[in-house]
N, C-alpha and C positions, 0 to 999 in steps of 0.2 A: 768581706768589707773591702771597699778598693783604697788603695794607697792615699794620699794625703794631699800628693802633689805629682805631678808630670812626671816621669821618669825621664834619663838627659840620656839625648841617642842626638846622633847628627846631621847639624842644619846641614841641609844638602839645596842644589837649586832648585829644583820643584818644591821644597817649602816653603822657599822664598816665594815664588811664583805663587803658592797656594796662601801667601800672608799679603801680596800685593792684588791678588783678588777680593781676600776677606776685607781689605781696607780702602776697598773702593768705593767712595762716594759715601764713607761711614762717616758718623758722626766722632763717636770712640768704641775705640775697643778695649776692653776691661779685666784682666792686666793682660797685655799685649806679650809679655814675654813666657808666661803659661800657655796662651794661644799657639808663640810658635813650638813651645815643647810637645804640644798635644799634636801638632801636624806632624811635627819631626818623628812622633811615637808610632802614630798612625800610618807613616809611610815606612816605616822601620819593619814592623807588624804583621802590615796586610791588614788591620781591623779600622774601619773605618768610625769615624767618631760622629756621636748621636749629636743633632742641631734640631732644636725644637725651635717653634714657633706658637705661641697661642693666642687664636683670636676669639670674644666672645660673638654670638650671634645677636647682636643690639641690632640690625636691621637687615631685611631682605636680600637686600645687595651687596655690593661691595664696588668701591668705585680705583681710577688707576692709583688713588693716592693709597691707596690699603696694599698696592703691587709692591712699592717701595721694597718692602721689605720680603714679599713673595719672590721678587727677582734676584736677591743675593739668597734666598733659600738654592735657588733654580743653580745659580753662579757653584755654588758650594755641593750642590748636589752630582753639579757635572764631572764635578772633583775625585767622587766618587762616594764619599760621606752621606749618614743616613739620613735623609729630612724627616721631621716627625712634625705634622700638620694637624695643632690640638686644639680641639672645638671646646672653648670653655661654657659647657652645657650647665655645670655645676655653680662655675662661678659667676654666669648669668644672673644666676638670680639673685647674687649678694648687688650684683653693682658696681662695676668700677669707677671709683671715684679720684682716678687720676688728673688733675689739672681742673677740678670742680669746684665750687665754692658751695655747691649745695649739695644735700642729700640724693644720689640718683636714684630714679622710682629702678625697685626690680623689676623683671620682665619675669612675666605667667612662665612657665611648661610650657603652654598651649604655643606664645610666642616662639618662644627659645625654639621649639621643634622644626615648626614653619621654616624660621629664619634656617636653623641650621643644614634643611632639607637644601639649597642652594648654593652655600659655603665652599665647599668641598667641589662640587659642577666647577664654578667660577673660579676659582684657586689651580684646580688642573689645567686650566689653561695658559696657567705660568710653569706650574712645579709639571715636570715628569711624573703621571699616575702610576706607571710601573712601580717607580723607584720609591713612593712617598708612602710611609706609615703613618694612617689617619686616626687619632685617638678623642675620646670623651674625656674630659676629668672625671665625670662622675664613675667612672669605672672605679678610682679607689677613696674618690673625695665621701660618696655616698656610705661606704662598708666601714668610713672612719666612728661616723655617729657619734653619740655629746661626749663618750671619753678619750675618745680618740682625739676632737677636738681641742677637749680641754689638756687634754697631754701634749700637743699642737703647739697650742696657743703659750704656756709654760715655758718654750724653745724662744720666744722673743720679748722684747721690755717696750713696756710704755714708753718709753723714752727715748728707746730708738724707736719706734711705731713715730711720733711727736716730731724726730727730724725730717720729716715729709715735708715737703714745702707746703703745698695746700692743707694738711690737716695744721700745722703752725699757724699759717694765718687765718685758718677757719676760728681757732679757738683765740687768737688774739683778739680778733674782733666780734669774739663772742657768738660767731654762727654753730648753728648744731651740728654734732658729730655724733653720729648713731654709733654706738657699737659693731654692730653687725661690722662695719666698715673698715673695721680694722681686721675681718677674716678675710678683706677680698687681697690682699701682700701676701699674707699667711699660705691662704689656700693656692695660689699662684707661685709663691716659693714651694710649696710640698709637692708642686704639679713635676715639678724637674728633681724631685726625691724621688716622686714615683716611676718617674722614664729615665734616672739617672743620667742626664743630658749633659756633654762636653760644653755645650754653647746655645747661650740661649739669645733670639731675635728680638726687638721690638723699638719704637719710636722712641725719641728722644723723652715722651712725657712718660715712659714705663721705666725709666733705669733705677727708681726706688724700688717697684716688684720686682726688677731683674735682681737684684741687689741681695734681696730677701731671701731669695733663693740658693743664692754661692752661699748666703750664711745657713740656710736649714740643711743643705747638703753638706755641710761640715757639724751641723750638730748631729748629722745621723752618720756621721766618719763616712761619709762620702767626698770622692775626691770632688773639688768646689769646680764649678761651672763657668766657663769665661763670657762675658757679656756684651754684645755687640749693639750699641744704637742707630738706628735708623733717622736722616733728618724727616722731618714732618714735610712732604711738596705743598709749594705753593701750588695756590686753586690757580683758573686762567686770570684772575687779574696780579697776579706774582707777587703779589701781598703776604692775603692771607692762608693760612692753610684752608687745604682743598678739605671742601665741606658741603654735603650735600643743604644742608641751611641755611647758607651762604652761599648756594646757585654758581659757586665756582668750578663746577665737578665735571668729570667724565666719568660716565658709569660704564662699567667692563661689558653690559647686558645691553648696553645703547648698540641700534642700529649705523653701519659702518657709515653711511655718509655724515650721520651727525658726528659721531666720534672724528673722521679726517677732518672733517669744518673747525670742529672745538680746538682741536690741536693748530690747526692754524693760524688762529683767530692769538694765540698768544704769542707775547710781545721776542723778538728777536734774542732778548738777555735773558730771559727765563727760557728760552730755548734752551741753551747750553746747557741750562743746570737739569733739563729734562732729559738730557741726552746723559749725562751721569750716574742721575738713578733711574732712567726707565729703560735705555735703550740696552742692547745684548752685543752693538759691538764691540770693539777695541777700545781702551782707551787713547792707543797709537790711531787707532781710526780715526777716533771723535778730532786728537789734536790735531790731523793731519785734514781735515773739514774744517775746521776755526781755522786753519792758517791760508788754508783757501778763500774763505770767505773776507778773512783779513786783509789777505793781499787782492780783495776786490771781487768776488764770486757774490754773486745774487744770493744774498742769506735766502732768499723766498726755498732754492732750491736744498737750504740743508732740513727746512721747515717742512718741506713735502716730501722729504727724505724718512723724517723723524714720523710723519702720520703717518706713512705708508706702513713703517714698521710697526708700529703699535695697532695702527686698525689691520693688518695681516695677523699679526697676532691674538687677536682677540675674536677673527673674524676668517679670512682667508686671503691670499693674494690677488685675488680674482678681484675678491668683493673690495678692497682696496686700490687694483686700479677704478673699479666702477668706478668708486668714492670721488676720485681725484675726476674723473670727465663727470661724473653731477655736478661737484662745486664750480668746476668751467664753466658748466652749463648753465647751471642756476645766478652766478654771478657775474658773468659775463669778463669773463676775465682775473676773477676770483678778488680777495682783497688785496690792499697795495701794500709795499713792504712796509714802507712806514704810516702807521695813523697815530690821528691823537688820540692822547687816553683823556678822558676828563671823571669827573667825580658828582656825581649829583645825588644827592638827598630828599628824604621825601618829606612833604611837608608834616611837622611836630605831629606826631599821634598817630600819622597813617601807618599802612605796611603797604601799599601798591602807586605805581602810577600809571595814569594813562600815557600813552606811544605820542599823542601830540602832545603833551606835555613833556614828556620828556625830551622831544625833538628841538623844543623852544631853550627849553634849560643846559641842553648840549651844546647848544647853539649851532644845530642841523637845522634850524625854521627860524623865521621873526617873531611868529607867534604860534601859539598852540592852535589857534583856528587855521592858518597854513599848514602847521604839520596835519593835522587831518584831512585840507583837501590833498595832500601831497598823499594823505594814507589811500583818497578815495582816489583817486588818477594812478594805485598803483606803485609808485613810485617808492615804498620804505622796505625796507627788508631789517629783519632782527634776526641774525645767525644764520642767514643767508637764506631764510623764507620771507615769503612776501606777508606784509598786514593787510588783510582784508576785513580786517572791524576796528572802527574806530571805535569800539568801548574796551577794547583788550588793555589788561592794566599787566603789567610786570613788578613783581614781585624783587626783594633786595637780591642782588645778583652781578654778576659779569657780563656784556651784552655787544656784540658788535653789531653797530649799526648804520645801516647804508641807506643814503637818500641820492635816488638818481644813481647818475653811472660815476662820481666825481667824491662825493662826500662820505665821509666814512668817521667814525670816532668808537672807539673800544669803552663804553661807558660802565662806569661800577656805581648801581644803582644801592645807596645805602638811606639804613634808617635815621630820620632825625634826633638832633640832640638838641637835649634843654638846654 
């Protein structure tokens, strides 16, 4: 049975240094002063401490706002610490119903397997595959069966289950709450009872499952787990979170000139904060770039700084200088540092609009019969390809778009309200 609490050895400077990494760009850290006894332990030792991560396999891909927290695995890894990359195959199928207002449908086996077949490819392109311990839940979630469960489930009260924020307001206003739903905390806390994990990852909208977990590892006299949040990145319109159903995404599987385009294409202030949680260099780096640009350096250049890394990493150096002389090429000059951003909506009921429509409503055209001959002389680009159909409708999303060599507007095409 491991002890109860950290054992006190001393703070030395490479703990600091390994507590000014773990706290970069994090939301919190959960208690912060267990964190640095577990480094201080750890480097006292030679034994390096387990940092889990678990992601369920809810879709094929994985896009960079899912890296967030794949690049402080990476950060923590290089530390020397074990990263343990858990596919929740088992928890799949309950459904997490973090930040939901409704029941989420479960995903088949048949799903779950697909999806997971790609996880693991995509994720190694952040984390170290040498170094990374890749696990299933179902390894001990499945051999638990209904009494194990129900001995499980005995270890926590309704009542703390009820201080969740969305299961609180689900039953205030009286929306349903399946049972099942209350195994998906549960089986998520016993996931780091079974890998006994110093520290566990996840988004801001997981710190009740994280939570769950420091407490089922003290009911099973395991030493409790310290909990690190991730913020959620904004998608390219620096709104809202990055969402492939909200068309604000880069996908890790996108081809490199789309991904340096995409990166581009976002707004100069939402730069920065992509440079915090996506990039690998310094944060003596990053400042020493903003105080450049501050004192007057073409932000365009800390932009194409910023895609080159991210599409080398997901892709090659090679394939990211390409990247950089396509978008020269195809935009003849690429976009300008500053555009406007505007907001247009689609009329009550739709889910699409047309490109001359939309060009009218941006106020890139006089009218939507303009913006199509402008589509038919050539003349429009949306993310730095040319429209050659005037029936192509664009769905809700983030969209840079260019008319002629002069106009340009970063449009976030949303659905209308009543």
């Amino acid at each position: 049975m491991n002890q109860a609490s950290p054992a006190e050895f001393p703070i030395s400077d490479e703990t600091r240094a390994a507590l000014a990494v773990t706290l970069r760009g994090c939301d919190e850290l959960i208690p912060q002063d267990e964190w640095v006894k577990k480094l201080a332990r750890s480097e006292a030792t030679g034994t390096p401490l387990r940092i889990k991560l678990g992601l369920d396999p809810t879709a094929p891909d994985i896009h960079i706002g899912h890296t967030v927290v794949l690049n402080k695995m990476r950060q923590l890894q290089d530390l020397g610490h074990t990263v343990i990359f858990l596919i929740g195959d088992f928890t799949s199928l309950i459904g997490d119903p973090s930040g939901r207002n409704t029941t989420r449908p479960p995903l088949t086996p048949e799903q779950i397997k697909l999806n997971a077949e790609t996880y693991y490819k995509q994720a190694s392109l952040v984390l170290d595959p040498a170094k990374t311990e890749i696990r299933y839940n179902s390894e001990w979630s499945d051999p638990l069966g209904a009494r194990g469960m129900i001995q499980l489930a005995a270890r926590y009260t309704v009542a703390r289950m009820m201080e969740r924020n969305d299961f609180h307001d689900r039953f205030k206003a009286g929306t349903p709450i399946s049972v099942h739903e209350f195994l998906y905390p549960l089986m998520q806390g016993y996931d780091s009872v079974a890998l006994k994990s110093d520290l566990e990852l996840g988004g801001t909208d997981q710190k009740f499952n994280l939570l769950v977990g420091r407490q089922l590892q003290q009911e099973y006299g395991q030493e409790p787990q310290c909990i690190l949040t991730m913020p959620l990145l904004e998608g390219l319109d620096g709104v809202e979170k990055m969402s492939k159903s909200k068309n604000n995404y880069i996908g890790i599987s996108e081809d490199a000139n789309t991904m340096f385009a995409k990166v581009l294409s976002i707004s100069d202030v939402l730069m920065w904060r992509w440079y915090t949680l996506l990039s690998f260099q310094s944060e003596a780096a990053i400042a020493a770039l903003k105080a450049e640009v501050d004192a007057g350096r073409n932000p365009k250049d800390a932009k194409v700084a910023l895609a080159k890394e991210i599409t080398t990493r997901f892709h090659s150096a090679a394939a990211a200088d390409a990247a950089e002389q396509d978008f020269i090429n195809r935009s003849k000059g690429g976009v300008p540092d500053e555009i406007a951003d505007v907001s247009v909506a689609f009329v009550q009921g739709a889910t699409s609009m047309g490109v001359g429509a939309l060009l009218k409503a941006a106020g890139l055209a006089e009218s939507s019969g303009e913006g199509n001959r402008l589509i038919d002389g050539g003349g429009v680009r949306v993310d730095s390809s040319v429209v050659s159909d005037k029936g192509l409708k664009l769905g809700a999303g983030v969209y840079v778009v260019q008319v002629g060599k002069r106009k340009f507007a970063r449009v976030t095409l949303t659905e209308g309200r009543e």
